[in-house]
N, C-alpha and C positions, 0 to 999 in steps of 0.2 A: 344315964337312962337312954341318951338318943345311941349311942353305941349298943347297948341290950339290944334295944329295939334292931337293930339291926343285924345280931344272929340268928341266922335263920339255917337249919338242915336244907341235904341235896343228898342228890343219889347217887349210889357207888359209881354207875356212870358218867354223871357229871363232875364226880373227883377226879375218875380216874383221868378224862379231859385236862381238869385245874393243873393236877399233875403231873401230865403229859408236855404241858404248854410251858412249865417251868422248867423241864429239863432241856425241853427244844430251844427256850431262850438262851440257856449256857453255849449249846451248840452253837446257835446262831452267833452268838458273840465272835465267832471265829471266821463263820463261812459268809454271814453278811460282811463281814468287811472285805473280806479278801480283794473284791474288787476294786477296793480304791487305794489299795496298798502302794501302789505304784505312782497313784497321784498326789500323794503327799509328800516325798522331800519335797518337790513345788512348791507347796502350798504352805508348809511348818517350818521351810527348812531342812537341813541334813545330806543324810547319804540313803542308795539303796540298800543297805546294808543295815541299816540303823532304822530304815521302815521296817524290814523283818522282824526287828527284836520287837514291835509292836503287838505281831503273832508268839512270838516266843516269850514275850514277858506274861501275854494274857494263861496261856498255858502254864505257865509255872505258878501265876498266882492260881488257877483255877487247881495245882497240884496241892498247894500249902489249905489251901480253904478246905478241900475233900478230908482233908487229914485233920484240921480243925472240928469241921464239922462232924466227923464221926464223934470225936471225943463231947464235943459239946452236947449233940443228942441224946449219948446217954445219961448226961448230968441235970440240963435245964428240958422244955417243955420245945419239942419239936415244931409243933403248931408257929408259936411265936419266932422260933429261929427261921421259920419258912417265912413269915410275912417280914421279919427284921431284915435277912439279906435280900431279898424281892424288890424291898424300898431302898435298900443301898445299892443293889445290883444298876437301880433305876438312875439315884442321883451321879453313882459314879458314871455313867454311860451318858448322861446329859453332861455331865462336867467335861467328858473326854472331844464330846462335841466342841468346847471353848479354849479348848487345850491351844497356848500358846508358841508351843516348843513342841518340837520330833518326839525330845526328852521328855515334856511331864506328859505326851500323848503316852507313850511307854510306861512312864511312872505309874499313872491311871489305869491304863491297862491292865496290871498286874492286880490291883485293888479291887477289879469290874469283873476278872477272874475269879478273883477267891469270893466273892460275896456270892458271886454267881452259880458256885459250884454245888449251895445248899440242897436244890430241889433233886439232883442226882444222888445225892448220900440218902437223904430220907424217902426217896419216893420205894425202895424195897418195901420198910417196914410199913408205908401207909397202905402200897396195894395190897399185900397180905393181910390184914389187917382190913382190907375195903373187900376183899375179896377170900374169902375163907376157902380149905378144902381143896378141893381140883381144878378150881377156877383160876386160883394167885398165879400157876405157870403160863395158861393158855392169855394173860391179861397181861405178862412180863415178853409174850410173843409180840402183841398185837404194842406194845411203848414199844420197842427194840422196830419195829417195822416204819414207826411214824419216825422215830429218829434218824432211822439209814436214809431214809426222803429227804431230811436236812441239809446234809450235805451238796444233794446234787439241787435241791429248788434255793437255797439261801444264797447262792451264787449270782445266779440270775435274777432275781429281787433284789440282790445287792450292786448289781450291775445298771440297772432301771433307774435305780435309787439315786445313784452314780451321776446319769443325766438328768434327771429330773433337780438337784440341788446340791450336788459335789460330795464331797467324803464324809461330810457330815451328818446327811442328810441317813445316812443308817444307823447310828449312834442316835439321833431322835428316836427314829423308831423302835430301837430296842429300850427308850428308857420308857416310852408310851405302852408300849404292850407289857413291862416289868411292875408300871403301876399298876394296871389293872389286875395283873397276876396276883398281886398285893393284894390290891384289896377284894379279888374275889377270895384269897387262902385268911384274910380276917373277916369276912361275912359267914362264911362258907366253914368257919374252923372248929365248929362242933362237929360236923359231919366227918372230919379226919380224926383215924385212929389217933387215942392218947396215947397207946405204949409201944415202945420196938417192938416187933416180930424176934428178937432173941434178947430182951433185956436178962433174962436168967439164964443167960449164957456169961461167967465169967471169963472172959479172956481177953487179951489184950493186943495190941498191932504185931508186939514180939511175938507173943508165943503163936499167931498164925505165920508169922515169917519165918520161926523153926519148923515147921510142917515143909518135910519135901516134896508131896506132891502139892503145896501149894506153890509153892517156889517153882514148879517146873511148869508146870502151866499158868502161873499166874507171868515169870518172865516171858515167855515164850507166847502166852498171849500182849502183853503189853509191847516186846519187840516188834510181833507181827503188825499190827496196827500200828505202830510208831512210824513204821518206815513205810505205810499206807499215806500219814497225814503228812510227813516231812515232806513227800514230795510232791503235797495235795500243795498244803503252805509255801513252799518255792516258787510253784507251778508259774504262777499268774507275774510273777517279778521277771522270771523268766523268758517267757512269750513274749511279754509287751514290752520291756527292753532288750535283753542280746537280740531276742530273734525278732522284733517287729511286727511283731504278730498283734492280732486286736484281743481283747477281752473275751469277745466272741468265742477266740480258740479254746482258750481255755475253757467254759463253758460246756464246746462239743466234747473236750477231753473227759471232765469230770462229766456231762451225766453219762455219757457211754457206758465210763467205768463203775460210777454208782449202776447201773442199771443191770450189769453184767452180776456184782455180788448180790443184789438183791434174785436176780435166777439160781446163782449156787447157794447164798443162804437159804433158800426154799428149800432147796434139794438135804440139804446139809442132815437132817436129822435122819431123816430115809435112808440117806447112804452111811449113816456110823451105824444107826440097824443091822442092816445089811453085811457091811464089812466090818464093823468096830469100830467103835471110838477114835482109839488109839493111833487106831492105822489111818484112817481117815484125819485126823491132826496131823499126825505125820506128810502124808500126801497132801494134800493144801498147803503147809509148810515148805515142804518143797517144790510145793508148785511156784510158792510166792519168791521163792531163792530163785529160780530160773525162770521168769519172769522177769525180776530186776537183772539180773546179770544179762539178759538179752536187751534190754533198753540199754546197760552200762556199756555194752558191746556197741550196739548202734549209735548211740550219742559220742562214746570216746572215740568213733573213728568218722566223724562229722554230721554223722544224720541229723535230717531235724523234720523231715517228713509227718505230717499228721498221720497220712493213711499208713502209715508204719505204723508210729505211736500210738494212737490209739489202738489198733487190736494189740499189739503189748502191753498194753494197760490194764487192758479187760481182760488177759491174761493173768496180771497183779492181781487184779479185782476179784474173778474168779476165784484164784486160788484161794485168794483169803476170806470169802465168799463162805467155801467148801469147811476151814477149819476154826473162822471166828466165832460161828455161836456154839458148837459144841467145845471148842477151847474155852470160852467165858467162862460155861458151865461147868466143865472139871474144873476148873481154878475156885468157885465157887463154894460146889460141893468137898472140896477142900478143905474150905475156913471150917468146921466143921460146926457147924450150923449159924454161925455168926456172918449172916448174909450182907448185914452192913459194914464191917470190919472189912470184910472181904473184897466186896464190891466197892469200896473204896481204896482198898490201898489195890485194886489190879488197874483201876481208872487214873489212880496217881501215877503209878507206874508208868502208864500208856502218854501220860500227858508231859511226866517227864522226862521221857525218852525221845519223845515230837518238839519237846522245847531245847533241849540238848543238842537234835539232830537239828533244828533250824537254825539254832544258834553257829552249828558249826561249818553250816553250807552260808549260811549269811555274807562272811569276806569275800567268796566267791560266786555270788550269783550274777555277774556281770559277763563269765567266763560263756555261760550258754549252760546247756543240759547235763553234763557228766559230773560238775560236783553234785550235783542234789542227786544223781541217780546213785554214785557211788556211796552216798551220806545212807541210802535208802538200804540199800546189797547191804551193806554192810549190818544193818540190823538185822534185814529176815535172816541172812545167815549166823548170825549170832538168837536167834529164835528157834532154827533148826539145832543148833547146837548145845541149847537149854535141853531138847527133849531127847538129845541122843547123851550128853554127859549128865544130867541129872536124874540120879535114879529114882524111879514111882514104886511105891508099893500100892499102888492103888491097883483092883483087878479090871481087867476087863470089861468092858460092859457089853456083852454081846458083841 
């Protein structure tokens, strides 16, 4: 009875809030910690090397959970898988706080991942669903805007966090703000849609992974971004060991560069209009290829200059600025109408491309900047090389 009493209805708005706040927390998982990545062999033990896989382990779990949770949504009762990983999301991220070893911080990790991942799988089908008609894209703008902010404000909260009570002290906080996400999605869970937005779509992970034009924008967007976050992930190991550098740096690096895609994603829809889609993916694509190959250039032949770096960054950023959200979106319309299917395996993609790439610059991040920029080149141009050898039959869009 005391639980009845306590569901109450709210408004599309304040879901789409609940909503918004659950996916930002997955985020958060990555970009609040980054900053204290560096002070933990110290503190747990280990190598720098073995902090990394802390980032690469949470990535890979959050890869396995998106692929889980697709399949579970459509079986069991979404509402409930939203307040069940919310509450594990919570206790695994308290436990990672007490973590006695390098290794079970790692081990945790991966767990705080996958639990994590739920609110990103089903938030398609709840805003559609909260938001009917013409409203579900311009409401899938304004989630996609709150979350590019993530990246560059969780850094610096993570950093504060940092001095204020050590490495742990962000791991609280994501398991306090995971409860309350909780329990605001079981008070609150008559007001979220009951059914996907394509449950009468029969189809499955394979038969959207035979579709070629999903495969070509859906790799090609998961490269492009991969080798955005591998070398987002490195960054801070990097600075505050080979090079010396404070935390700070890193900071002015990442919002610069966050700040720079959020001007070309604005632009980004404007200009496929204008020129096309296609072309427009393409050019962003290639932008983000020569971008990284001018960092790989300047770092492989000793630079380590901020005022370099940084407007090469924002070059990165840019680029991938110009072809991320209209690439999401062909990848998308793709799946062919299976929005959660979709959106989940192009996110796993993304996420297992970033843990691969981290994993594989890891041995080497002591060296300075050219392994992680080469880890990075090497993906976008394997992203350019999805949209030039895989062929679309998709047309045109203007």
């Amino acid at each position: 009875m005391l639980w009845a009493a306590m569901i109450v209805n709210a408004s599309p708005a304040l879901m789409f809030l609940l909503i918004s706040f659950g996916t930002i927390l997955g985020i958060a998982g990555t970009d609040l910690i980054l900053p204290a990545i560096p002070a933990m062999p110290a503190a747990l033990g280990g190598t720098a090397a073995l902090a990394q896989m802390v980032l690469a382990a949470y990535a890979a779990g959050t890869l396995v959970g998106l692929l889980t949770f697709g399949e579970l949504g459509a079986r069991y009762s979404r509402r409930t898988l939203l307040v069940w990983s919310l509450s594990l999301f919570a206790v695994t991220s308290l436990l990672s706080a007490y973590a006695p070893t390098l290794e079970w911080l790692v081990i945790l990790r991966f767990a705080q991942g996958a639990f994590g991942s739920a609110p990103a799988v089903f938030a398609p089908g709840f805003i559609h669903g909260l938001f009917p008609g013409d409203k579900a894209p311009s409401m899938f703008g304004r989630l996609g805007s709150i979350e590019s902010l993530t990246p560059a404000l969780a850094p610096i909260a993570g950093a504060y966090l940092m001095t204020v009570g050590g490495w742990q002290t962000s791991f609280f906080m994501l398991a306090g703000f995971a409860v309350l996400c909780a329990a605001g999605s079981w008070v609150y869970r008559q007001s979220l849609p009951h059914r996907a937005e394509a449950r009468d779509i029969h189809q499955s992970y394979g038969s959207i992974l035979s579709n070629g034009d999903f495969l070509r924008h859906g790799l090609s967007q998961a490269l492009s971004l991969g080798s955005i976050l591998t070398f987002v992930f490195g960054a801070p190991a990097v600075m505050t060991g080979a090079l010396g550098m404070t935390i700070g740096s890193f900071i002015l690096l990442q919002v610069c560069g966050i700040a720079f895609f959020i001007l070309a994603s604005n632009a980004s829809n404007a200009l496929a209009r204008r020129y096309g889609t296609e072309r427009m993916i393409m050019v962003g694509t290639g932008g983000l290829v020569f971008g990284f190959l001018l960092i790989l250039l300047y770092t492989s032949l000793g630079g380590r200059s901020l005022a370099v770096l940084v407007p090469l960054w924002m070059t990165a950023n840019g680029a991938f600025g110009i072809r991320g959200p209209i690439g999401f979106h062909q990848a998308i319309v793709a799946s062919r109408g299976d929005h959660s299917r979709g959106a989940a395996l192009v996110v796993a993609a993304i996420l297992g491309i970033t843990a691969g790439g981290t994993a594989a610059a890891a041995p080497f991040i002591n060296i300075g900047w050219w392994p992680l920029a080469l880890a990075s080149s090497l993906a976008a141009i394997l992203a350019l090389l999805c949209l030039t050898l895989i062929g679309s039959t998709a047309k045109e869009e203007g």
